[in-house]
Each structure stands twice: as C-alpha cells, then as structure tokens.
N, C-alpha and C positions, 0 to 999 in steps of 0.2 A: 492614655486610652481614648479612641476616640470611637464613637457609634457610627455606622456605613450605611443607610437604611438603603431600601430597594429604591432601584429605578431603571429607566430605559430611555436610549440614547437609538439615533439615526443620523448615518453618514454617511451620505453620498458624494462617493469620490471617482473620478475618471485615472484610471492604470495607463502611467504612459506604455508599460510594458505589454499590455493585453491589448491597449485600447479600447476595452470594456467600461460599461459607466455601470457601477453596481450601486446597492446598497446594502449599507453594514447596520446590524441591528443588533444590539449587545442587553443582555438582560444581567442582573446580578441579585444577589442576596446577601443581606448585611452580616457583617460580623464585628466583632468588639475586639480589635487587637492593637498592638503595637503598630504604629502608622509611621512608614516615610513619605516624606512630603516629594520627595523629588528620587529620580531613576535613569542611570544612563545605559542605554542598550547600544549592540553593534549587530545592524541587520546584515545577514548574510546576502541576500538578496532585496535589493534598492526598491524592489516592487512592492514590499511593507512599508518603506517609509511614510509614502501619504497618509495609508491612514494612520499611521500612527502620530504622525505627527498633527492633522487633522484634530483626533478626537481626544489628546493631552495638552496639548498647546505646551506650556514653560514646565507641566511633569515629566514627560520621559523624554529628554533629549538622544536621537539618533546619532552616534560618535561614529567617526571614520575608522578607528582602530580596536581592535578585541582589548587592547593593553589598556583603553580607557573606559571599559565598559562593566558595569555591575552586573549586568544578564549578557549572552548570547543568544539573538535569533539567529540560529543556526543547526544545518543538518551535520556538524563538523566537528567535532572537540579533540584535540588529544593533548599529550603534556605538556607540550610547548605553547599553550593557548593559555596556559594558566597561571595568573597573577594574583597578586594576598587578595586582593581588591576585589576580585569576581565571586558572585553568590552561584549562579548558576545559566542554568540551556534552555533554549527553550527552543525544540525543534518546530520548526514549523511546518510540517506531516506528520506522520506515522514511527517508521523507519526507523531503528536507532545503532545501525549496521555501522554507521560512521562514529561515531561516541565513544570515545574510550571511557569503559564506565569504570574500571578501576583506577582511573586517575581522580574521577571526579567524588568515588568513597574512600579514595587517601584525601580527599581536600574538603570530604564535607559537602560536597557541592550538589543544588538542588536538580533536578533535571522533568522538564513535562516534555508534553508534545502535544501536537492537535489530531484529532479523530474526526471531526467533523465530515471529512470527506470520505470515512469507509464506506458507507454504501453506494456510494458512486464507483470504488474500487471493484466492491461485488458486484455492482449493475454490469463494471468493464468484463465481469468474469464469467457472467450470465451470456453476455453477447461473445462475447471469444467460444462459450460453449454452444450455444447457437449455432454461430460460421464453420466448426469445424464438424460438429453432427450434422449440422445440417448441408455440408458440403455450400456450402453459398460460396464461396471464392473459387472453389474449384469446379462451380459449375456458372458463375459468372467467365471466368478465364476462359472456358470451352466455348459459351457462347458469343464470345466478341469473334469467335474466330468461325461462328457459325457452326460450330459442332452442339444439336440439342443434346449430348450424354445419350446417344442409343431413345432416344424418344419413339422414333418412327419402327422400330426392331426391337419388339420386347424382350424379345430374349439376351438380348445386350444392354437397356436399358439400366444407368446408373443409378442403386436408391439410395436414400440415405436415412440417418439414423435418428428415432424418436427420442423424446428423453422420457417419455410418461413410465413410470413403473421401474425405472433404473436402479441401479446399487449404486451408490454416487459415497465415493469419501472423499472426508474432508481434513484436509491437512495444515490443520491451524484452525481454532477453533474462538478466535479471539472478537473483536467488533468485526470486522470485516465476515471471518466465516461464517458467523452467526447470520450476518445480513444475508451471505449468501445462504445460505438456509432457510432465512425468509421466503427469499424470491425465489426458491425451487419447490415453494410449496405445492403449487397448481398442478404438479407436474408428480403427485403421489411419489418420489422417491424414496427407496429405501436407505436413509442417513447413516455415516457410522463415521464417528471419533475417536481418535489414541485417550485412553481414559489416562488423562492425570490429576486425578480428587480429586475434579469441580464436581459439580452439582450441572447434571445433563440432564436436558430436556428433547422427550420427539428424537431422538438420537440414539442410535446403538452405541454401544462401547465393546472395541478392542485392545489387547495391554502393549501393540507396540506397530511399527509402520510396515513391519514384512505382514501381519495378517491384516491390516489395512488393505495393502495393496492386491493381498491374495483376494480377497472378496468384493474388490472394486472394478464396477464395468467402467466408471470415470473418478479421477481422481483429482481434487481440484488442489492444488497449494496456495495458502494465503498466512503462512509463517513466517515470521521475522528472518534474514541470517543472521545466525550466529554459529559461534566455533563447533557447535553440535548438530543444528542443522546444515551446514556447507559441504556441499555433494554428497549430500544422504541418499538421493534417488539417485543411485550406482547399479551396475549391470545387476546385481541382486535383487534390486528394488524391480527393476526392468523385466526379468525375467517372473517374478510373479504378478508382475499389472498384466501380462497379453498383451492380450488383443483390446487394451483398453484405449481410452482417450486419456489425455494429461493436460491440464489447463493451469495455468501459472499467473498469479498476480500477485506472490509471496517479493521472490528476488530472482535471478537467474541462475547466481551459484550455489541453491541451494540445490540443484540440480546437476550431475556430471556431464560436464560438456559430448565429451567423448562417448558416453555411454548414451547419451541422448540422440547424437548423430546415428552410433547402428542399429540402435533400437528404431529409429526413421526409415532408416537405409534399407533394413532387412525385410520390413514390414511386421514386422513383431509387436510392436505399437503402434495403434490403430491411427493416432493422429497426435500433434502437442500445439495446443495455443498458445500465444504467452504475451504478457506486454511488458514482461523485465527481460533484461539480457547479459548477456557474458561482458559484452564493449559497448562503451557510450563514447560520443563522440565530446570530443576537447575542443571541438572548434566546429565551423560550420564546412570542414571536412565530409564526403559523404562517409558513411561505417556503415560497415557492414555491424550485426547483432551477436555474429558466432562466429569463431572462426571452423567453421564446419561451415558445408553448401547447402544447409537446410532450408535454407530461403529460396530451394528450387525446387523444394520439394511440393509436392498437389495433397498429400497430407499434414499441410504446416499451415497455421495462421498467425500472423502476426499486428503488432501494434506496439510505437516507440513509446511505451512506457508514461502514457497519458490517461489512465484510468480513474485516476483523480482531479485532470483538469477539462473539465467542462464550462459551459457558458456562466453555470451560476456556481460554483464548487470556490471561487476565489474570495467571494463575497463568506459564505460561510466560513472558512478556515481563516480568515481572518477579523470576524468576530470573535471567533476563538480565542486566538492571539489575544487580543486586547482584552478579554476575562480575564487570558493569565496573568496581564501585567497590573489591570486593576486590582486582583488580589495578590498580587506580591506586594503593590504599594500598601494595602491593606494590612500585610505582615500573616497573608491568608496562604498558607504553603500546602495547603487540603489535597490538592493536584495532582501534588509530585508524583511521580513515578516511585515505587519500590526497589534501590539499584540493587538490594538484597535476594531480589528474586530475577533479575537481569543480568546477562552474558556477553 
C-alpha cells in the first residue's frame, strides 16, 4: 500500500505532428491503493508519445506492438488485439464506435476515454448551426461571384433564419449535449430530450425520437453509434423533422445515407450540417464525405470531422490521458467506463 498525495506537474512539449508548442497541466488527487511501479502502453497514434514519455520517464514505456502492451491508447480494439497480458483501452477521444466491447467483458478488460475536448465538439456544433441558419456559405458563395442574395430587390431578397425562441432538440444528451445546451442558452431555446431516467434539467422530456423530431424546428445529433443508433434518422425520422434544420456532430451513420440525400434533394429538409461522414479517406486521396452529391447542395454545410481539434484542445486531452495512466499506475480504476451499460 502506498499513499499518492496531491500534486501538479507542467509540460511543455513541441508535437512533431501539429507543430504546436503547448502546455500540459495534469492535477490529481491521492489515493491508497495497490501500486505498480512500472506500465507498458501501445499508442495508437505516435502524437502521444512525447508526452508521455516526457512526463513518466522509465514508468510507462511506449511499445511498438498491442502484443507487448498492458493498456491500449487506442480508438480500436477487437478480438484479435487481445492477449493474457492486456488490462485494458484507453481511447484517446470520446467515441467508442470502434471497441468491441464484448470482447473486452469476455476478458475483464478495463476501458476509459478522454472528454476533455466535448465542448469544443459543441462549440463545432454551435458554429455548424450558425453557417447553415444563418446561410453564411450560401451567401458567401453568391457573393464571390457578386451576386448580393436579391439585396438591391426586396422582394427577392434572401433571409435567413434566427435561432432566438427555437424548438431545438437534442439527440444525445451526454457531455457534449449538455455543453451544447450551455451555449444555446442566450438564444432562449425551447430544449427537449429522449427521456431515459436521468435526472433533467431546463430541458423538456419526450419517451422516444419520432416525437422528438415531430416537435423539433432543429435538431442537433451528438450520440454515440452504436447497433441502435445506426441510421435511425431514416425516411421516418425525415418525414416528421420538415422543414427543419439537422446538425450532426454525433457520427455520420447514425444517419441514413439515402434518406439524407432526398430529404436534401426535395427540400423537405430545411438544411443538414455535419462534421462526421459516411467516408473517410485511407490516404491523402481526395474523398468525397457521401456517396450522394450533397456536397453541391446550397443547403449543406460541411466540415472534415475536426470539431475536437483546435489550437489548444491537444494540450487538454492529453492531460487527460496522463491522469488516466497516473491512476492505473495508482491501481485507481474510478474512471473506467461502465461496459454493462455500453453497446
């Protein structure tokens, strides 16, 4: 048994991958547990290394192989990843769409993740609702080509849409949603959540997403996928949002490709933000986002799926990180995830 008392650490490090010079500030609180002295991890991404290796020195050695590693930093797990040896995951985002999580409660296995950057995610989901109410790209586009939107011809003049006093739901109601409910405070919206038992605040409750969507002028997704969420917003869903707006900073498939396209196409849906997508490029190939031509549409906004990485957002999720490995070396597992309530 050994005592952890509190303290706090600075560490300034230069990302060969960002090129950013940040700094890492890690706080902790002690605890009285079983201690290991030493911890080998396999980062999934080489951009953790520095600091990790930085602010452990000879405790957590960085391994080249998942086969040699007691944790995973990693957004990635499945069966074939797992050896007697491994305790557990430690994703380094949100996300756990990539996890096989019944692999990891056949084997015990512990699993976190980092949240630090949700409200940068919301800030993404804020501004994606901005650009598409507020027509900004579609009235930027007009004007490079000198067309002011009907400015000089009132009666053609193009306007666009307030958010003050809206019916706004929210589809996912987790760290991120909540942030975004923060930051739409100013803006007097009317809130409304899928009630599943929690304890809601400042928020209406509905018992499921067809009367969600029926009473929603915007609807914002910020939900994990999983096998239950994966193209739930289908022509159903589509057919009772309208004439609404659809803002996404959940995932892409938890939305139907298909049914997103003529819900676009017909005008039946007012407009769709998003900064997740159907296709991610494998290489520095250019990709398209959908295989649909939505990306030509004047009610589409988009952005690659950067809502979380900002100028300072690398510096905090990787503090993060290194709490979690300080308390595993600790024997401090307070963190983990619940895989009992996970899909």
């Amino acid at each position: 048994m050994w005592l952890f008392t509190r303290w706090r650490l600075s560490i300034t490090l230069l990302s060969n991958f960002t090129g950013i010079c940040c700094t890492v500030t890690v706080k902790a609180v002690s605890h009285s547990k079983n201690k290991d002295d030493t911890m080998k991890i396999y980062c999934q991404f080489p951009i953790h290394k520095p600091a990790i290796e930085a602010h452990f020195g000879q405790r957590v050695t960085c391994v080249e192989s998942p086969g040699d590693a007691d944790y995973l930093l990693s957004g990635r797990f499945t069966a074939d990843m797992y050896h007697p040896d491994l305790k557990g995951v430690i994703i380094p985002y949100t996300g756990h769409d990539q996890i096989e999580i019944e692999t990891m409660r056949q084997h015990n296995l512990k699993l976190f993740n980092v949240t630090g950057h949700s409200r940068f995610v919301a800030e993404r989901a804020l501004q994606l609702l901005h650009a598409i109410t507020g027509k900004v790209v579609a009235y930027h586009n007009r004007l490079a080509k000198g067309d002011w939107s009907g400015r000089t011809t009132a009666n053609d003049r193009i306007p666009w849409d307030s958010l003050f006093e809206r019916r706004i739901g929210l589809f996912g109601y987790g760290r991120i949603g909540q942030w975004i409910a923060t930051l739409l405070k100013p803006y007097a919206p009317a809130l409304c959540v899928i009630d599943r038992g929690k304890r809601y605040e400042g928020v209406e409750t509905v018992p499921d997403l067809h009367a969600l969507a029926e009473l929603s002028e915007i609807m914002i997704i910020s939900t994990p996928l999983t096998p239950e969420t994966e193209g739930v917003f289908n022509r159903a869903i589509f057919e009772k949002l309208g004439a609404a707006y659809l803002i996404n900073v959940g995932r892409g498939k938890i939305v139907d490709e298909t049914a997103l396209y003529e819900a676009l196409a017909s005008k039946k849906l007012q407009g769709y933000a998003s900064d997740v997508w159907f296709n991610y490029p494998k290489d520095e190939q250019p990709t398209y986002p959908t295989n649909t031509p939505i990306h030509t549409f004047d009610n589409v906004v988009m952005t690659p799926h950067s809502g979380g990485h900002t100028t300072t957002s690398f510096s905090v999720m990787v503090a993060e990180i290194i709490g979690h490995l300080e308390a595993l070396l600790e024997g401090d597992f307070s963190a983990a995830l619940d895989l009992g309530r996970l899909t």
